[in-house]
Backbone bond lengths (Angstrom), bond angles and torsions (degrees), N, CA, C in turn:
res aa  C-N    CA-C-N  psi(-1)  N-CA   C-N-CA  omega(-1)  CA-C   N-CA-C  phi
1 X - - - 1.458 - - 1.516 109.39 -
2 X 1.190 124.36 137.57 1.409 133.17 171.19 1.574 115.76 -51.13
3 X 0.826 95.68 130.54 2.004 94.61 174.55 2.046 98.59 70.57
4 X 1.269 102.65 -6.61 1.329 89.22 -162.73 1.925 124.56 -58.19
5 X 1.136 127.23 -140.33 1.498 140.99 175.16 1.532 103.74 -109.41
6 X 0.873 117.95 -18.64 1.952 106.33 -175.84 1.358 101.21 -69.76
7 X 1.197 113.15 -176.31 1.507 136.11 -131.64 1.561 76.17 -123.14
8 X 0.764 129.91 -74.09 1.708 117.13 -176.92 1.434 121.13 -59.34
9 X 0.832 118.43 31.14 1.655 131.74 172.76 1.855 93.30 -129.91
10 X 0.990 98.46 -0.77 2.051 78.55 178.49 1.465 112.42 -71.28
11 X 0.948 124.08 163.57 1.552 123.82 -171.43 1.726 123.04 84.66
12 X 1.474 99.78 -36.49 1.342 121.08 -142.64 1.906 112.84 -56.89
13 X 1.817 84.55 -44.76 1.248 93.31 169.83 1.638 130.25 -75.82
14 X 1.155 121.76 -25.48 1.564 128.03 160.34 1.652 89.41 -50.66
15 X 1.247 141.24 -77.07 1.316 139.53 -118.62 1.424 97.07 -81.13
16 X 1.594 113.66 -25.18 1.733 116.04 178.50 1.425 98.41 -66.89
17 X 1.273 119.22 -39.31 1.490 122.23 -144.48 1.829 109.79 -91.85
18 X 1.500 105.93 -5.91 1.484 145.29 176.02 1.606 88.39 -82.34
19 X 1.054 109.37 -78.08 1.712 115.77 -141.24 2.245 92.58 -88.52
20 X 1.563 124.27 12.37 0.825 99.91 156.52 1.511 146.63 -77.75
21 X 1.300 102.52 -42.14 1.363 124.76 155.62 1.353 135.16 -27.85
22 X 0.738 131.88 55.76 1.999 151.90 -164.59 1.399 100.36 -6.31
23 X 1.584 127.67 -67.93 1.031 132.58 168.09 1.492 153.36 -55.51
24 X 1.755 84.60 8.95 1.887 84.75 176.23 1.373 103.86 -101.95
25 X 1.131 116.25 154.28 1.437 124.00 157.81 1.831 112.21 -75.97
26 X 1.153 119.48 143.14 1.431 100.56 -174.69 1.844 103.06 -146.05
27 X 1.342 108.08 143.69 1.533 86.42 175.10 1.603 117.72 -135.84
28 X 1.151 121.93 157.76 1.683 111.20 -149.55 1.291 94.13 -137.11
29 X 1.619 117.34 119.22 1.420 123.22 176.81 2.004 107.54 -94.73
30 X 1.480 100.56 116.72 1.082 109.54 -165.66 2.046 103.68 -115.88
31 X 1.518 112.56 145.84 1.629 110.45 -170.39 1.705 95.67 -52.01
32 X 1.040 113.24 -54.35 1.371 119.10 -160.02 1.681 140.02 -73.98
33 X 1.168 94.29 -16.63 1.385 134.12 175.03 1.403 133.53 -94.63
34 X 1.503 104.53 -51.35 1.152 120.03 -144.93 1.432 125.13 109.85
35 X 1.927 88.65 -144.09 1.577 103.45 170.62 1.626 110.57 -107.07
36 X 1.314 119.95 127.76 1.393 120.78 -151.61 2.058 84.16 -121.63
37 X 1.615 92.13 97.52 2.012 95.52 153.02 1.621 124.05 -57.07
38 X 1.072 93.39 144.61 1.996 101.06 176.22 1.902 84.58 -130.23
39 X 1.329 86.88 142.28 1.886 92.25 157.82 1.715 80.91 -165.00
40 X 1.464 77.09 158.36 1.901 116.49 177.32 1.450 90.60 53.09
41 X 1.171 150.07 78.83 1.272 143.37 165.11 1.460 120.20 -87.39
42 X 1.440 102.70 141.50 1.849 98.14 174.11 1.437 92.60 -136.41
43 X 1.073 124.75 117.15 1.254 132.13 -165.59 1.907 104.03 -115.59
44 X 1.103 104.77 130.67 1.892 121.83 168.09 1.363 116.89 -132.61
45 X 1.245 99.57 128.42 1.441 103.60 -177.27 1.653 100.14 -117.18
46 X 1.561 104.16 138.16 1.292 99.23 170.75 2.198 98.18 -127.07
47 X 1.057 113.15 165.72 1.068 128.32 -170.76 1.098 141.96 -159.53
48 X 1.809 139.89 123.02 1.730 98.96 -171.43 1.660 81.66 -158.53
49 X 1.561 86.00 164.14 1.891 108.74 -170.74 1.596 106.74 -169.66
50 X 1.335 98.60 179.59 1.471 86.62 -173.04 1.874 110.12 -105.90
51 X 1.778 108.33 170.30 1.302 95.79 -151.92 1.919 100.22 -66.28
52 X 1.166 133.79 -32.98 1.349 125.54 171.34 1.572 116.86 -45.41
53 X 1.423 134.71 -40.27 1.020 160.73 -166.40 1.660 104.81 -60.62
54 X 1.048 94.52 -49.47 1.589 134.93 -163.26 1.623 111.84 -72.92
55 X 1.606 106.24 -37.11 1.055 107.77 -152.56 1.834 88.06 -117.54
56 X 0.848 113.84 -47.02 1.649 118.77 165.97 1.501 122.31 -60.35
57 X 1.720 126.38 -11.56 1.092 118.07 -166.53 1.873 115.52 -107.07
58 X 1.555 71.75 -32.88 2.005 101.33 -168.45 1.614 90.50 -40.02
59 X 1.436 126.05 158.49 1.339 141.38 120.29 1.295 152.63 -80.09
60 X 1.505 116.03 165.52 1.827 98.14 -154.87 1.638 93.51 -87.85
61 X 1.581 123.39 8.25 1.525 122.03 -174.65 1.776 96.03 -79.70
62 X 1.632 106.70 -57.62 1.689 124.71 163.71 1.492 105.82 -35.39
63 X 1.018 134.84 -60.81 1.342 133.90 178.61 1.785 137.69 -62.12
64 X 1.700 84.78 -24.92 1.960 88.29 -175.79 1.558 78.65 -117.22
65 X 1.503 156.46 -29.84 1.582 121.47 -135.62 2.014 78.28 -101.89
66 X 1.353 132.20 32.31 1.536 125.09 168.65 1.682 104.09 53.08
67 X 0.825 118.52 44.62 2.000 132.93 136.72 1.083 110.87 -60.17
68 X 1.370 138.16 -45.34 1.630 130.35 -168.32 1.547 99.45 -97.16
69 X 1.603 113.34 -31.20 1.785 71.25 -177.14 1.766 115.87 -92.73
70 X 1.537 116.34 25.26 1.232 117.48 137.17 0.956 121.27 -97.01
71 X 1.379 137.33 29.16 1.406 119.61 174.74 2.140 95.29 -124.39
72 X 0.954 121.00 156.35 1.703 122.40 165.19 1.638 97.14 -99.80
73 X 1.359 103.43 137.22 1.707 138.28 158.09 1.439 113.55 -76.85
74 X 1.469 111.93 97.05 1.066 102.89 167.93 1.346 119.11 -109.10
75 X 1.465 126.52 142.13 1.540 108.56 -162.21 1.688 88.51 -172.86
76 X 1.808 78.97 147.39 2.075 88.34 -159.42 1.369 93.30 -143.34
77 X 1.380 114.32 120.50 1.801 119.60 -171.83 1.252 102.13 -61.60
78 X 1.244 128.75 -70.38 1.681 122.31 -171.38 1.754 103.20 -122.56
79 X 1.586 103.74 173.84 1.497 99.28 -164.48 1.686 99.10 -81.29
80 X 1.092 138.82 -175.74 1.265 141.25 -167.56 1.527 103.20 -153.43
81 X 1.413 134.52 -27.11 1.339 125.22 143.55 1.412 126.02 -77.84
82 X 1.351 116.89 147.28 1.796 121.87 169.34 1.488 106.29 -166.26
83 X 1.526 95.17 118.80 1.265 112.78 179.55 1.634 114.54 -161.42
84 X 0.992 128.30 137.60 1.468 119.89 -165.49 2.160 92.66 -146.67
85 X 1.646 94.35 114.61 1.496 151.27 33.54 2.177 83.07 -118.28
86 X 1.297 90.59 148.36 1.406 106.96 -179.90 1.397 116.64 -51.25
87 X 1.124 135.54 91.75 1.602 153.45 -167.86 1.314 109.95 -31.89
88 X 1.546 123.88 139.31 1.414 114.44 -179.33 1.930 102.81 -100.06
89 X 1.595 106.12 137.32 1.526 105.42 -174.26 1.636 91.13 -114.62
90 X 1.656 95.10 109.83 1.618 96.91 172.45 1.586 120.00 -63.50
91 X 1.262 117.96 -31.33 1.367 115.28 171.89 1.524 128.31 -62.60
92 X 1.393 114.45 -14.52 1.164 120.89 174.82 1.785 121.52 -51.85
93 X 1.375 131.06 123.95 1.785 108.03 -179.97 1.278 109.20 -54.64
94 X 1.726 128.03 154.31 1.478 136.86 160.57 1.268 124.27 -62.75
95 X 0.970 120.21 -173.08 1.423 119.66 152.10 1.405 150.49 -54.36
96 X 1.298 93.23 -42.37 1.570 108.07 165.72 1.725 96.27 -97.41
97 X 1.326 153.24 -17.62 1.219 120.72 173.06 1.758 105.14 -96.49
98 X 1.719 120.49 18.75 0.850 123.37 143.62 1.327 131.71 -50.96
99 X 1.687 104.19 -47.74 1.592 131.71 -131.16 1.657 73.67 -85.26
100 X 1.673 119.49 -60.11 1.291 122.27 -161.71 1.348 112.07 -43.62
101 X 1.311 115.25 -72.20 1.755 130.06 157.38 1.733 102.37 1.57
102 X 1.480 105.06 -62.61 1.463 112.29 -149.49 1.701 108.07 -74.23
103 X 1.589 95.46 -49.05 1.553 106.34 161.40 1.434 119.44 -54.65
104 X 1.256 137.88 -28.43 1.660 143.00 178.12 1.591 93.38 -64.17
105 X 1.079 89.31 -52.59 1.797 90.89 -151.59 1.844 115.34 -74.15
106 X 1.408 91.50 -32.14 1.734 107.66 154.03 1.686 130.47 -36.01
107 X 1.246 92.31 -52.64 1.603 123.34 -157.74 1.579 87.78 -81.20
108 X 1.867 96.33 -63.93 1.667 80.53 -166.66 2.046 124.33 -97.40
109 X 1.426 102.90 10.33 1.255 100.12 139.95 1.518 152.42 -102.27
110 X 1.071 113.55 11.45 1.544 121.03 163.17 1.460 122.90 -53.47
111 X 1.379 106.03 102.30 1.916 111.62 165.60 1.377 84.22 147.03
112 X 1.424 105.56 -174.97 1.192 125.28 -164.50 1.413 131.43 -76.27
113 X 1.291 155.44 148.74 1.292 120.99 -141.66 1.908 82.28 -158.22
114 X 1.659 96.16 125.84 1.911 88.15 164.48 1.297 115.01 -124.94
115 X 1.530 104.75 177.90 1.220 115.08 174.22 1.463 111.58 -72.92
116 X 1.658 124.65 129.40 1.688 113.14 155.42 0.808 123.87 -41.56
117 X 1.643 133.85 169.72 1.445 136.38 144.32 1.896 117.88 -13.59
118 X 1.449 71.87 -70.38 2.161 94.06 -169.01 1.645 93.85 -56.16
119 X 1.403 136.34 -51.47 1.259 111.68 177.86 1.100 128.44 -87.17
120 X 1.504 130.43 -10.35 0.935 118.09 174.81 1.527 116.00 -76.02
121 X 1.332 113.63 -6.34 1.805 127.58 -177.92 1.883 91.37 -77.67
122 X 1.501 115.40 -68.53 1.204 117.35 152.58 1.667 134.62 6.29
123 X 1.275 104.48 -77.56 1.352 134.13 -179.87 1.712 101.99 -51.73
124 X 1.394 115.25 -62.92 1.504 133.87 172.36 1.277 97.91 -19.40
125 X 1.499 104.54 -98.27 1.102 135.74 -164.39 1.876 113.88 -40.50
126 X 0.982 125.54 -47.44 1.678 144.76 140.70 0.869 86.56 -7.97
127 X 1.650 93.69 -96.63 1.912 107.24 -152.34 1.983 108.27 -51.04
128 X 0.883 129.27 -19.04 1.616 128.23 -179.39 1.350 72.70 -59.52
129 X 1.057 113.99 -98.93 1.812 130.17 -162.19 1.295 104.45 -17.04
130 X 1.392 119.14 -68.13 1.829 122.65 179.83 1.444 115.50 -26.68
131 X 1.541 102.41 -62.52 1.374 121.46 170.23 1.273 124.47 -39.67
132 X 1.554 124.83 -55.67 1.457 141.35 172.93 1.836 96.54 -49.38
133 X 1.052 88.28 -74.40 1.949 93.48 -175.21 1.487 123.59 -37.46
134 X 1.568 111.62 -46.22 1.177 105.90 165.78 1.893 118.70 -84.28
135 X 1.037 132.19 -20.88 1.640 114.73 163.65 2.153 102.73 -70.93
136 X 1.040 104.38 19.30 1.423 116.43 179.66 1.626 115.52 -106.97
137 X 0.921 123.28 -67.32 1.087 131.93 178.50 1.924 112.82 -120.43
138 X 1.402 102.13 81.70 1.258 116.04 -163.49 1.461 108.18 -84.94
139 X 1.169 121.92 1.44 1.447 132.78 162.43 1.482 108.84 -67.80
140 X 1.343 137.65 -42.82 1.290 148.38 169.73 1.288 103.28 -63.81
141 X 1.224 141.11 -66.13 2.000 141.19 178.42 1.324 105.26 9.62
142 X 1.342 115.75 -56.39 1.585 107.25 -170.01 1.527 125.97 -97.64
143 X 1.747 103.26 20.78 1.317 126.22 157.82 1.109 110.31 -93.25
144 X 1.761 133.72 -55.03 0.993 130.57 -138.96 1.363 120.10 -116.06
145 X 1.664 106.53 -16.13 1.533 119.51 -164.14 1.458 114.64 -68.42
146 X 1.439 127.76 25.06 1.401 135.36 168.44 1.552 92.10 -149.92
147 X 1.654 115.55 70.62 1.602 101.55 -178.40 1.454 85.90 -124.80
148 X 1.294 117.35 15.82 1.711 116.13 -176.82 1.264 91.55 -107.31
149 X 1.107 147.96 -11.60 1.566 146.67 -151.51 2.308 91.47 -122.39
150 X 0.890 104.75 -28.96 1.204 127.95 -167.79 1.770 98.58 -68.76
151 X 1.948 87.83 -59.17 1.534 94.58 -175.87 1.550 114.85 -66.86
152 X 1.598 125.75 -39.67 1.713 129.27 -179.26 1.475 82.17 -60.29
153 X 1.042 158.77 -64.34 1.615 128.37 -160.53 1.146 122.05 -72.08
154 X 1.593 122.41 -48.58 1.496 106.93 155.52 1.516 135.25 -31.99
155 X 1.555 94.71 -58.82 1.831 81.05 161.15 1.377 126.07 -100.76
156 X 1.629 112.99 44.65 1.798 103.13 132.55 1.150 111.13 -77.20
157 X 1.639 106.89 -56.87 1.498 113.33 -167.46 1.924 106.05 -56.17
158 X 1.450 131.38 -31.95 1.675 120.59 151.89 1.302 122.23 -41.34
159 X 1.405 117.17 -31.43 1.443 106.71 -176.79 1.697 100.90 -104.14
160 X 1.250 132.25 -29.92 1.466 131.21 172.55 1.927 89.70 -51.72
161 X 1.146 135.57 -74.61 1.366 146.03 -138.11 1.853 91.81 -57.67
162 X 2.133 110.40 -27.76 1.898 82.70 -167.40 1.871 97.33 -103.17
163 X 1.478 111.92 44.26 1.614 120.21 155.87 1.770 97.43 57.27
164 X 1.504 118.99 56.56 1.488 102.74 -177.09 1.679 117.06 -84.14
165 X 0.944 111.68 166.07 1.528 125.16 175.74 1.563 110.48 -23.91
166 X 1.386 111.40 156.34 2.345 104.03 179.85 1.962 76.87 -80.67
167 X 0.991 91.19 159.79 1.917 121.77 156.56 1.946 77.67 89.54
168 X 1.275 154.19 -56.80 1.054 127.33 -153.51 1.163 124.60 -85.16
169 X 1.615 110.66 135.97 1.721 125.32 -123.43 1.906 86.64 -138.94
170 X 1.683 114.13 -0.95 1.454 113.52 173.26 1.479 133.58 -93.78
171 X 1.208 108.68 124.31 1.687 126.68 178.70 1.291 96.07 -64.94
172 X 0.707 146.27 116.20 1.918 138.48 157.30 1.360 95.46 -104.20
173 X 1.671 84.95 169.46 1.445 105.46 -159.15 1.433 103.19 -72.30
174 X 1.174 125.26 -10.33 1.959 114.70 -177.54 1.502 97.51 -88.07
175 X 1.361 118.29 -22.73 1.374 115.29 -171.66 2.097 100.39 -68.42
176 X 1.651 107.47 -41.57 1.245 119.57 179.85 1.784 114.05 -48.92
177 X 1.666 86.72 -65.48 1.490 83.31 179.57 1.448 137.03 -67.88
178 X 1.381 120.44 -20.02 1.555 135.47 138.25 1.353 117.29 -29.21
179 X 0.817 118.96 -22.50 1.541 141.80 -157.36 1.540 107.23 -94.41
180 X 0.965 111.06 -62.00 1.664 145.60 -136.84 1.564 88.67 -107.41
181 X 1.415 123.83 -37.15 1.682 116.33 177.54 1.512 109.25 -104.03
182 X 1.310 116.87 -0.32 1.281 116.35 164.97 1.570 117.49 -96.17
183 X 0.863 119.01 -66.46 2.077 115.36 142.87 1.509 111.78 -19.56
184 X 1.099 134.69 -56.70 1.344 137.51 -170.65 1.824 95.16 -75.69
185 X 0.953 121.41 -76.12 1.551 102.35 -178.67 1.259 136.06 -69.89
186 X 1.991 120.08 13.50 0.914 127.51 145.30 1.724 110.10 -66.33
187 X 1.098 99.32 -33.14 1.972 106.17 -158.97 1.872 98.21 -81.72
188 X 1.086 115.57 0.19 1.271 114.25 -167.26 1.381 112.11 -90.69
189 X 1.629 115.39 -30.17 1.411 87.34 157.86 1.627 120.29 -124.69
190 X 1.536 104.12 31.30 1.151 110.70 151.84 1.235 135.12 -28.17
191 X 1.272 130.11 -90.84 1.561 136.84 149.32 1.431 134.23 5.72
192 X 1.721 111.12 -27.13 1.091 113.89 171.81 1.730 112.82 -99.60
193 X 1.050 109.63 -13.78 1.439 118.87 158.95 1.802 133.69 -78.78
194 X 1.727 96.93 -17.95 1.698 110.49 -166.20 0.984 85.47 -118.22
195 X 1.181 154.59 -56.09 1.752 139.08 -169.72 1.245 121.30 -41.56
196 X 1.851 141.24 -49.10 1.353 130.08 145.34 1.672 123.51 -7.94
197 X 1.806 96.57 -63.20 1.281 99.63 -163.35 1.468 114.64 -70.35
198 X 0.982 129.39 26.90 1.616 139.70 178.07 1.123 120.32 -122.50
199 X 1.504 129.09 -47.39 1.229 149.67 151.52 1.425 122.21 -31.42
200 X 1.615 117.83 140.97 1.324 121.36 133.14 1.379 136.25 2.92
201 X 0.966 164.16 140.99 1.726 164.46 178.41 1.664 98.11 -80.17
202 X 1.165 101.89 -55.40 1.519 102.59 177.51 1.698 111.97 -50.17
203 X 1.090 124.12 -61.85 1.469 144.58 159.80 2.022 100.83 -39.71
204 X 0.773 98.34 -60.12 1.912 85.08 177.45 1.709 118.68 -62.53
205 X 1.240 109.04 -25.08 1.740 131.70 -169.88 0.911 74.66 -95.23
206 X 1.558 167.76 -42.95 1.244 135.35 -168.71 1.360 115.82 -92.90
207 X 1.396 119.80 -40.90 1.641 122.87 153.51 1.619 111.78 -50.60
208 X 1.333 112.37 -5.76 1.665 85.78 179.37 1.641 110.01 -111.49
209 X 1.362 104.60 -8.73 1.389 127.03 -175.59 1.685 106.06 -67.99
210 X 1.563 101.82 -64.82 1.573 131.51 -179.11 2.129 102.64 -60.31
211 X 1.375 110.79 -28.21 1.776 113.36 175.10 1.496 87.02 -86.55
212 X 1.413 149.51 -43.34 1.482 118.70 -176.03 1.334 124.78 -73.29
213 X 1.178 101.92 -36.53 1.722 124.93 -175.18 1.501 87.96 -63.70
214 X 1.621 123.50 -77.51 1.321 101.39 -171.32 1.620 137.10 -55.21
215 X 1.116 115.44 -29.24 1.725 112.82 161.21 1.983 121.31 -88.22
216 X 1.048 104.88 18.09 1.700 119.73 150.51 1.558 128.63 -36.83
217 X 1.406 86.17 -56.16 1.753 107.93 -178.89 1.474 112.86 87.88
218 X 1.152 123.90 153.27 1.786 121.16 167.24 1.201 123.45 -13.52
219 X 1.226 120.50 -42.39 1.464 130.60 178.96 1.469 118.28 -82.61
220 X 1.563 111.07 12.98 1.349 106.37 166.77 1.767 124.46 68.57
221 X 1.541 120.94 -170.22 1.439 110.71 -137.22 2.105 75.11 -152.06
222 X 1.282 146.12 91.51 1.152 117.60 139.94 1.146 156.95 -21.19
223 X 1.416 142.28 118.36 1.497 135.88 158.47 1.269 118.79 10.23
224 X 1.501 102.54 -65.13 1.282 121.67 -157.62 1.595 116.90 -75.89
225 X 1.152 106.79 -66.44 1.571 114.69 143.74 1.417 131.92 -21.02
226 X 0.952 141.69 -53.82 1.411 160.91 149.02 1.214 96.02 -40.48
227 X 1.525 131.30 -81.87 1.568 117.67 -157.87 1.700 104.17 -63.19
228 X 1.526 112.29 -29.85 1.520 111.60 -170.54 1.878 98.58 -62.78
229 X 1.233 107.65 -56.73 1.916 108.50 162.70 1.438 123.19 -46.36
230 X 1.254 122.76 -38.08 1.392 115.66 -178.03 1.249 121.42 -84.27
231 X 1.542 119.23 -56.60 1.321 152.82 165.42 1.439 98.48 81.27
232 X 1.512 98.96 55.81 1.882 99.32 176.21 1.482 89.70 -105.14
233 X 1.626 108.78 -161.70 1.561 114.57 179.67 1.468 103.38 -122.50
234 X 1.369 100.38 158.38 1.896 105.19 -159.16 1.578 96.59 -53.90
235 X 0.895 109.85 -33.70 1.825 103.86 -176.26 1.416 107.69 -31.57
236 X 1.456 89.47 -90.29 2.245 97.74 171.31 1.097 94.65 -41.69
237 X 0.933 152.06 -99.80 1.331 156.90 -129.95 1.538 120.84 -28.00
238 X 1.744 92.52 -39.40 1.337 109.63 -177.37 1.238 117.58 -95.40
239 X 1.777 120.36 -27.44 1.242 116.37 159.94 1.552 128.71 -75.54
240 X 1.885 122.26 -6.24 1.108 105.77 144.43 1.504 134.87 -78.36
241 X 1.274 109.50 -20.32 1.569 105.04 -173.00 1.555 93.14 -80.15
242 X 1.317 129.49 -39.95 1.041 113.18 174.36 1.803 129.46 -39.14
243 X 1.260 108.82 -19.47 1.551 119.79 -158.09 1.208 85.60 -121.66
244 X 1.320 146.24 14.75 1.491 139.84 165.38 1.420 99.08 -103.82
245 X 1.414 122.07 -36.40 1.445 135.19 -174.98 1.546 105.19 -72.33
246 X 1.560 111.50 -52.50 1.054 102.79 179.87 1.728 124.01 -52.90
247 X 1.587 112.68 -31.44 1.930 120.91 175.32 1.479 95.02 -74.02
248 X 1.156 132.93 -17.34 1.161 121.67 -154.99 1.470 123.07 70.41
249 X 1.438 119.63 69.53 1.904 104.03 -155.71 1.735 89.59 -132.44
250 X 2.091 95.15 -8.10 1.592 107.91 -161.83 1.392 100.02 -127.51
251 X 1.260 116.26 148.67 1.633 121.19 143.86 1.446 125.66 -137.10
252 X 1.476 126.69 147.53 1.387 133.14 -161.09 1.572 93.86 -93.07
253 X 1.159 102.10 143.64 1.869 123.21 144.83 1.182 116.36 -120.86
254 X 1.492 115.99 106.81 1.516 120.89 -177.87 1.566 88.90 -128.01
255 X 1.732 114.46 144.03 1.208 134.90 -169.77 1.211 112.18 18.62
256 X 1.601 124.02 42.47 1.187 118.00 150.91 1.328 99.90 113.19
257 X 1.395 139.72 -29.18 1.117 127.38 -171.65 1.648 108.53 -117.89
258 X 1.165 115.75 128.92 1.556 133.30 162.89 1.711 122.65 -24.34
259 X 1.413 122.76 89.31 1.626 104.09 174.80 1.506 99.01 -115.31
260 X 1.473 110.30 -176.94 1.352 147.95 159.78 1.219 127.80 -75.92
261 X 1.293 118.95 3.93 2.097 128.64 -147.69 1.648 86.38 -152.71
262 X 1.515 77.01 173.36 1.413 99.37 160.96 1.337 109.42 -117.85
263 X 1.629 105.98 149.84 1.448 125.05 178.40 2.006 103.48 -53.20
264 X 0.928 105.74 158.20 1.630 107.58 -172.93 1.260 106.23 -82.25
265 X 1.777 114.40 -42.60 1.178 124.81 164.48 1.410 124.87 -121.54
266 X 1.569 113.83 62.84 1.334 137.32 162.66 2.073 108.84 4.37
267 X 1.599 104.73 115.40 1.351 97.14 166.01 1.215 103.87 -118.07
268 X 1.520 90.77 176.81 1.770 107.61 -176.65 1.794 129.99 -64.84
269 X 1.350 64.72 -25.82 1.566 71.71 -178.04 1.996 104.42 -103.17
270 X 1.002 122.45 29.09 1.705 136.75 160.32 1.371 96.46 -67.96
271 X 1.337 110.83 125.37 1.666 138.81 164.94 1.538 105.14 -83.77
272 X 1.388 131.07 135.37 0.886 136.58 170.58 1.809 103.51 -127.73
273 X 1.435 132.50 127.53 1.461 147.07 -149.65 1.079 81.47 -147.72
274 X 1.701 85.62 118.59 2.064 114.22 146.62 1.111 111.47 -41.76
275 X 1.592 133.43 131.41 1.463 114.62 175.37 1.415 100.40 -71.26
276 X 1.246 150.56 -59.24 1.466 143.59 -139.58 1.612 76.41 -86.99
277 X 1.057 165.93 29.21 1.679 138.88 136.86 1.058 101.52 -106.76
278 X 1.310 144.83 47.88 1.825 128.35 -150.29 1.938 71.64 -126.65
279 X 1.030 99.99 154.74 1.643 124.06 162.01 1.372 119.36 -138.67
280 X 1.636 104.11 101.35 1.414 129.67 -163.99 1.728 101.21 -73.40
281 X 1.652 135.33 141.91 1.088 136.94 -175.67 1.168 110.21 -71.72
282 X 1.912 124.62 168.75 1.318 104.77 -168.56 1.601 76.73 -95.96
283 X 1.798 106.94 167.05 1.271 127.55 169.27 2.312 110.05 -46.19
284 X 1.121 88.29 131.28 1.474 90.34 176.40 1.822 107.69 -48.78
285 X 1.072 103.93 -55.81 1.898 92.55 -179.56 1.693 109.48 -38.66
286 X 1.298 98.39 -58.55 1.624 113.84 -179.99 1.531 110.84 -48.21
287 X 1.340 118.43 -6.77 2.030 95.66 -147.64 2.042 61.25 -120.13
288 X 1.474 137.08 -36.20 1.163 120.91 171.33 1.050 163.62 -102.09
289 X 1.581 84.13 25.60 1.701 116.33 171.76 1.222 133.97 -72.73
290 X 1.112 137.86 120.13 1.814 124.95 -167.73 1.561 100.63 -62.04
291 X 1.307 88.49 175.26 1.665 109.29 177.61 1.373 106.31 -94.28
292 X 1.013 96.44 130.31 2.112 113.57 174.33 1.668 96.66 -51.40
293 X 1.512 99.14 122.47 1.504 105.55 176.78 1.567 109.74 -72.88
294 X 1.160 111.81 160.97 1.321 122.44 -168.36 1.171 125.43 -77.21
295 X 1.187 132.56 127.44 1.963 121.89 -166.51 1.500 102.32 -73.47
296 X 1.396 101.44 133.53 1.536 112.94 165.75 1.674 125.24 -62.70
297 X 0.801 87.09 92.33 1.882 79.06 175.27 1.376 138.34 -63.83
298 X 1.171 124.45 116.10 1.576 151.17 178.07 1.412 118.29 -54.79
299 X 1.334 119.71 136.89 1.847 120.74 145.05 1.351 110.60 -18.20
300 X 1.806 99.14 -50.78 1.772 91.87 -143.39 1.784 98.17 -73.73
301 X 1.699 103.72 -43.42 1.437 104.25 171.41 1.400 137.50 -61.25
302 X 1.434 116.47 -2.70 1.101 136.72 -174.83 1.325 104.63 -79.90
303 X 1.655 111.08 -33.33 1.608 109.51 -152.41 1.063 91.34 -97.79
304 X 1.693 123.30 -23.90 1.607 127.04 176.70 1.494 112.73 -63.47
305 X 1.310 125.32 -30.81 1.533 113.70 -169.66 1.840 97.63 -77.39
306 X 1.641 98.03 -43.73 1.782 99.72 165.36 1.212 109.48 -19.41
């Protein structure tokens, strides 16, 4: 696993954090190879897993030596497309009128590139804020504390993406704020993916307990299910639901009827329900009351809806 705990990932993260820096020369003694030179490097990493994966695998080397706050979190609770077979959009560019795009924009952005006036006033004002947020929520720091360095590249690549003129080398401020709300609603649901990884174990087992339970649905989350998702031992198991029960965040269905507790001797087949998705029955009077017969309609009311 990437970033993971095995023994063949040791090093791994120093060597990213080596070879980010454009300007070092770096050299990497490998079994198979040898000694393998790097010069002028521009290094991108892309990567993906799921958020349990993610949050159970990472290391505390990944976490303190500042890997994440060069890297962006991208992370999306449920999918938001569905369509089967994936639709073809003729307007989309090809490949080769990709390629052209890529070559234009190559050619005519190379050199140095600044901020205008208007964004660089922009930029200021941001970064105060950036600053505030992180002596704020200092649990995030080692996500975010290069998210100003993060944002000047996003908006090159905003102003590379609208194909400007060869020789113009200016960020303007729409290019900034494009920037700055696209970063920001990547980072938005960040947090629910990076907060585990800081925390307690106990504290992540309970965020991961409270993310199954809550997308369950009305119909609740089994025993069985749950331990097959968690793969803790009934012990924990029972002292977190116990502490979900206790806020009230949970409720049990054991043999059919609704409690507040836990069963003494917990079965497999025990439903455990989000309280805010729970759908309470209607009252027996209510569920056996007829339906209000229907009013007969009249001349006179007839002419009234007229």
């Amino acid at each position: 696993t990437f970033l993971g705990k095995q023994k063949y990932n040791e090093g791994l993260v120093p060597l990213m954090l080596a070879i980010y820096n454009t300007d070092l020369d770096k050299e990497d003694r490998t079994d198979a190879h040898g000694i393998v030179s790097m010069r002028s490097l521009c290094t991108n990493w892309l990567a993906g897993t799921t958020a349990d994966s993610f949050q159970d695998a990472v290391s505390d080397t990944a976490k303190g030596d500042g890997f994440f706050s060069r890297a962006t979190i991208v992370h999306q609770d449920r999918r938001w497309q569905r369509f089967f077979p994936p639709p073809d959009w003729p307007w989309l560019p090809g490949p080769d009128e990709l390629g052209t795009r890529l070559a234009y924009v190559a050619e005519t952005t190379l050199g140095e590139h600044v901020l205008t006036p208007g964004a660089l006033a922009l930029a200021k004002t941001w970064y105060d804020a950036h600053v505030e947020s992180l002596e704020a929520q200092v649990e995030y720091a080692h996500f975010w504390s290069r998210k100003d360095i993060q944002l000047l590249k996003l908006a090159l690549i905003m102003k590379a993406q609208r194909y400007p003129e060869p020789g113009d080398f200016d960020i303007t401020e729409a290019d900034l704020a494009d920037a700055i709300r696209l970063l920001d609603a990547t980072a938005k649901f960040a947090p629910r993916i990076m907060e585990p990884t800081s925390a307690p174990q106990r504290m992540r087992d309970i965020k991961k307990f409270e993310r199954i339970l809550s997308t369950g649905g009305p119909e609740g989350v089994s025993r069985a299910r749950l331990q097959r998702s968690t793969h803790l031992p009934a012990e924990d198991m029972d002292v977190i639901l116990s502490e979900l029960l206790r806020y009230g965040k949970i409720h049990v269905i054991a043999e059919g009827e609704k409690r507040e507790f836990l069963s003494e001797a917990p079965s497999a087949k025990d439903i455990y329900v989000w309280a805010a998705l729970a759908v309470d029955p209607l009252p027996e009077d209510e569920e056996e009351r007829e339906p209000a017969p229907k009013r007969k309609r009249t001349p006179a009311s007839r002419g009234r809806r007229k």
